[in-house]
Chimera marker file (.cmm) of the C-alpha trace (Angstrom):
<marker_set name="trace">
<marker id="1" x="47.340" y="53.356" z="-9.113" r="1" g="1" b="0" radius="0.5"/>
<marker id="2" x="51.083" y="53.617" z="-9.313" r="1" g="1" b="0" radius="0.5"/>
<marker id="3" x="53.244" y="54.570" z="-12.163" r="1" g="1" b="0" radius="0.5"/>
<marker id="4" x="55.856" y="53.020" z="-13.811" r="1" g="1" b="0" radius="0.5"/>
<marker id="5" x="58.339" y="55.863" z="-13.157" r="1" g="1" b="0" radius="0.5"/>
<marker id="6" x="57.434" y="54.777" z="-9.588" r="1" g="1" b="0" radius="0.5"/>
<marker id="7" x="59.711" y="51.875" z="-9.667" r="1" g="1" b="0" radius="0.5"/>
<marker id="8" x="62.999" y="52.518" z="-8.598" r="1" g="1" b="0" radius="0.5"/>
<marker id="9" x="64.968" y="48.798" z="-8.264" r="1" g="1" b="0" radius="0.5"/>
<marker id="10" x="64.126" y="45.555" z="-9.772" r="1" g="1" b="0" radius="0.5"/>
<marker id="11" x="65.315" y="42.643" z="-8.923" r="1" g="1" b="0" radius="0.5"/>
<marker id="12" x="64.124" y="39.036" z="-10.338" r="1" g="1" b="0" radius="0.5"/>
<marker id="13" x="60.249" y="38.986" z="-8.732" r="1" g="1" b="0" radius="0.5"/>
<marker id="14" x="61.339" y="41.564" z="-6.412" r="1" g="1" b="0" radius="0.5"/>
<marker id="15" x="60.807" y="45.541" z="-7.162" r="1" g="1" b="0" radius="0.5"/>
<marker id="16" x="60.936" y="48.739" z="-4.848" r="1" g="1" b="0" radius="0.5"/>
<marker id="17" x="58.106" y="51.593" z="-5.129" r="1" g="1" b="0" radius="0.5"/>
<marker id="18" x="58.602" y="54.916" z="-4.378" r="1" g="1" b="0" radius="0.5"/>
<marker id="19" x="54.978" y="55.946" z="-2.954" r="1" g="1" b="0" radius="0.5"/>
<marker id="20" x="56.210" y="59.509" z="-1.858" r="1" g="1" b="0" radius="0.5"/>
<marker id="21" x="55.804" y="58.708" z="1.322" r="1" g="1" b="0" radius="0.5"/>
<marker id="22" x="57.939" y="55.686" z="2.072" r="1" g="1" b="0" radius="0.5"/>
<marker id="23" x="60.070" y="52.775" z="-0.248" r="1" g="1" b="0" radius="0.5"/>
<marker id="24" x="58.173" y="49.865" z="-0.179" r="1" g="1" b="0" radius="0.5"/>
<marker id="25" x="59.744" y="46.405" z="-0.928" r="1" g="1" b="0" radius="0.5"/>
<marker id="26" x="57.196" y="44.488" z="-2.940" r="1" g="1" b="0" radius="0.5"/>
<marker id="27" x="56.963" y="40.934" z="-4.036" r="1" g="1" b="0" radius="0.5"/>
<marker id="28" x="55.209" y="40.155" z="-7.356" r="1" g="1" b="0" radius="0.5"/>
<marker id="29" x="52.408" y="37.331" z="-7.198" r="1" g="1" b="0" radius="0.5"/>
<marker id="30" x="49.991" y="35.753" z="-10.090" r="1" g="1" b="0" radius="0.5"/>
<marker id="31" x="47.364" y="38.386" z="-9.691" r="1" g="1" b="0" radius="0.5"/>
<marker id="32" x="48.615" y="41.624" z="-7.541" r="1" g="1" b="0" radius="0.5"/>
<marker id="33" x="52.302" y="42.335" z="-5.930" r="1" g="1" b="0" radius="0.5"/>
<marker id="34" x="52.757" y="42.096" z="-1.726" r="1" g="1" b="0" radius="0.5"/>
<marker id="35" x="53.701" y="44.497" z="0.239" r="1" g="1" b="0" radius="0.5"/>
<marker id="36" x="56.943" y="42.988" z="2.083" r="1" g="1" b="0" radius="0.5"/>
<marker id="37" x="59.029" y="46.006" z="4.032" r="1" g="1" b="0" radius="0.5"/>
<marker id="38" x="58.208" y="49.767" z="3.951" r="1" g="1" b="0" radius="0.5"/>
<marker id="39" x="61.118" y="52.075" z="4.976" r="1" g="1" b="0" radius="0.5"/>
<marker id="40" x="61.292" y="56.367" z="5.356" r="1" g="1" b="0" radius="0.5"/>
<marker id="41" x="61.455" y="58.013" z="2.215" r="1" g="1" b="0" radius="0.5"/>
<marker id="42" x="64.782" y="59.199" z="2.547" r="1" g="1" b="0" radius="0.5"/>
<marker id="43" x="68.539" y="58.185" z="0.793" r="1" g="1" b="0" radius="0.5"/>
<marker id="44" x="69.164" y="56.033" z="3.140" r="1" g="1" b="0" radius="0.5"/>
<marker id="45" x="65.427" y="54.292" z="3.384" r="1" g="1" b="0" radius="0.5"/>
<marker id="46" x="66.193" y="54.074" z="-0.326" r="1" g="1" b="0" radius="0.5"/>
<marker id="47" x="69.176" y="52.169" z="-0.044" r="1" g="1" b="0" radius="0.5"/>
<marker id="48" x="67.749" y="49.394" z="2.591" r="1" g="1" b="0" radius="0.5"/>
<marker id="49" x="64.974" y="48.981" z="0.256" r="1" g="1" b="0" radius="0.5"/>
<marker id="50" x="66.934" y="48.319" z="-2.321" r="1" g="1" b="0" radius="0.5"/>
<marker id="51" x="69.501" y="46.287" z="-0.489" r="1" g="1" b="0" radius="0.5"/>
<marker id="52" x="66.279" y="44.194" z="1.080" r="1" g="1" b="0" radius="0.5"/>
<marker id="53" x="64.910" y="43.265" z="-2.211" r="1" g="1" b="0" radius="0.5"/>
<marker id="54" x="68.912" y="42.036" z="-4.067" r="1" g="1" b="0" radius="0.5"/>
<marker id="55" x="68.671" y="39.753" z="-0.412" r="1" g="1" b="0" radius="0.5"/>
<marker id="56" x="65.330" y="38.392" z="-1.088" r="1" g="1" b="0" radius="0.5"/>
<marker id="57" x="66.188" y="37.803" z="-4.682" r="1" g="1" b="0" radius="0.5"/>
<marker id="58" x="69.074" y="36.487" z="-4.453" r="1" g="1" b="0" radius="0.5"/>
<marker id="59" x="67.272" y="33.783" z="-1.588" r="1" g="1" b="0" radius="0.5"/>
<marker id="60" x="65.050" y="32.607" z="-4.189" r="1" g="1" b="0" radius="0.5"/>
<marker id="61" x="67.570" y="32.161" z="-6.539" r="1" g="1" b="0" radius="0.5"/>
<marker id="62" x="69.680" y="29.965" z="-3.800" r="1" g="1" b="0" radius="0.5"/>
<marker id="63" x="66.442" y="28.494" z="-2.713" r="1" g="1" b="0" radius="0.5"/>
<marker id="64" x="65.008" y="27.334" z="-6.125" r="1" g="1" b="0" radius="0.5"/>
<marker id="65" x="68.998" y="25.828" z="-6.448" r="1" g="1" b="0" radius="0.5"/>
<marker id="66" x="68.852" y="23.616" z="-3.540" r="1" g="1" b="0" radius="0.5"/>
<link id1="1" id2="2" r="1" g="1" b="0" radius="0.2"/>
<link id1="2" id2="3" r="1" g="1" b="0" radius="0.2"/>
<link id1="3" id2="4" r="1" g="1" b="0" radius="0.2"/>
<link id1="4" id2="5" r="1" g="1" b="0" radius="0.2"/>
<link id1="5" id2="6" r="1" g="1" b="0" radius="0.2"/>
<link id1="6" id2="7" r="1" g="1" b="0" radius="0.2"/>
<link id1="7" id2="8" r="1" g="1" b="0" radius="0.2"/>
<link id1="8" id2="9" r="1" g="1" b="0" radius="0.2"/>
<link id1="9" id2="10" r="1" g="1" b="0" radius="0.2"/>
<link id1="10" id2="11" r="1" g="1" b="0" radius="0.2"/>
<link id1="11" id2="12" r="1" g="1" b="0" radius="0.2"/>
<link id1="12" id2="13" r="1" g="1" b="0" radius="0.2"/>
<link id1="13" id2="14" r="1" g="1" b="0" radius="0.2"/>
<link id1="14" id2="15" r="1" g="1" b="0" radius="0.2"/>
<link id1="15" id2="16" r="1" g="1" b="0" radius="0.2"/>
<link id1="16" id2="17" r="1" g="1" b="0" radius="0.2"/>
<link id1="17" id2="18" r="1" g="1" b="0" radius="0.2"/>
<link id1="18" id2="19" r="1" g="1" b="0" radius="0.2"/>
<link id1="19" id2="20" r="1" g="1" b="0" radius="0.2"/>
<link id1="20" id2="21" r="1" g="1" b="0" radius="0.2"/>
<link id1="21" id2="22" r="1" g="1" b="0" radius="0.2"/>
<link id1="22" id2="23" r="1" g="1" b="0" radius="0.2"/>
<link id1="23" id2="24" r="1" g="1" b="0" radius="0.2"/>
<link id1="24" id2="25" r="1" g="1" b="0" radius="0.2"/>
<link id1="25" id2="26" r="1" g="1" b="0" radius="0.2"/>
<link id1="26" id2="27" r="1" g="1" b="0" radius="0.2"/>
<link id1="27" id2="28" r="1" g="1" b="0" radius="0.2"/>
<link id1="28" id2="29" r="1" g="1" b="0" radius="0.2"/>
<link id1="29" id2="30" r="1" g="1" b="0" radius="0.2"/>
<link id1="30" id2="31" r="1" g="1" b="0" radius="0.2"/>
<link id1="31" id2="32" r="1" g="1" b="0" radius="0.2"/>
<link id1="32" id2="33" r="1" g="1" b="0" radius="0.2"/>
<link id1="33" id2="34" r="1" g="1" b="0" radius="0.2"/>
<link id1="34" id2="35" r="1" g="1" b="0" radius="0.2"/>
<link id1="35" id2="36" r="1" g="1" b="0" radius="0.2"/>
<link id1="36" id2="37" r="1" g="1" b="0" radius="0.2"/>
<link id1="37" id2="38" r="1" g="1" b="0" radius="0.2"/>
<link id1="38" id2="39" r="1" g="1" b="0" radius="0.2"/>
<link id1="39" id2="40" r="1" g="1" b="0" radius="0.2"/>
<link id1="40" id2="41" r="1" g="1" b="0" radius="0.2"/>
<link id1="41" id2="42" r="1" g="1" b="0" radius="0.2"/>
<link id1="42" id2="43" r="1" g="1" b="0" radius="0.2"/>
<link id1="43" id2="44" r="1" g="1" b="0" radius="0.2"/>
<link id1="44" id2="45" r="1" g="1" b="0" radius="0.2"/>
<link id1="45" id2="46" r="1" g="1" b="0" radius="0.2"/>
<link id1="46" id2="47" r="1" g="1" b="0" radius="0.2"/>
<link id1="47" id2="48" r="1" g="1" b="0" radius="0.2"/>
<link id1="48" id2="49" r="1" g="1" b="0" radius="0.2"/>
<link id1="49" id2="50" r="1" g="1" b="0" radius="0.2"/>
<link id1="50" id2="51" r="1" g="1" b="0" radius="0.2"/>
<link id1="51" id2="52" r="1" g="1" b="0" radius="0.2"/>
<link id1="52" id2="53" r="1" g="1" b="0" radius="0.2"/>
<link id1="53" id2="54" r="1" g="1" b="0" radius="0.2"/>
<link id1="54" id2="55" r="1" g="1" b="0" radius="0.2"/>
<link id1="55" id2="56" r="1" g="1" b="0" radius="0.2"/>
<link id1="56" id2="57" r="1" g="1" b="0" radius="0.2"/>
<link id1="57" id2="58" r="1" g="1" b="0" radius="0.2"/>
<link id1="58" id2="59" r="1" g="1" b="0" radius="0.2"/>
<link id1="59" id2="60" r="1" g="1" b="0" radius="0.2"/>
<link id1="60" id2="61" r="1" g="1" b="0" radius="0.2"/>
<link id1="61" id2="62" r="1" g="1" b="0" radius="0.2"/>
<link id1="62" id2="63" r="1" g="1" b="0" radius="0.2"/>
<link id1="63" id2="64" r="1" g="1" b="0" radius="0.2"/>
<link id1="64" id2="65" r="1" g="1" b="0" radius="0.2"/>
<link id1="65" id2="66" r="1" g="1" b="0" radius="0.2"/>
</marker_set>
């Protein structure tokens, strides 16, 4: 199980996990969250994670507008 200190980004029903091995984009759900991207666990995997889940956030948001 992870920890909340785990978390690194939020973003709407988007978050990024640090699992010590890799930044995982995940997508929150009704019952568990989805595992959408995994990148290295470096500063710059960090940085696409977190850039990937502000672009699928912000596509809901435009999506759920139209």
């Amino acid at each position: 199980m992870y920890q909340e200190s785990q978390i690194k980004h939020e973003n709407g029903s988007y978050w990024v996990l640090d699992t010590k091995r890799s930044y995982e984009v995940l997508a929150a759900g009704i019952t568990h969250s989805v595992t959408d991207s995994a990148y290295s666990h470096d500063d710059d995997g960090l940085s696409i994670a977190i850039a990937r889940c502000n672009y699928l956030a912000r596509k809901d948001r435009t999506f759920k507008r139209s």
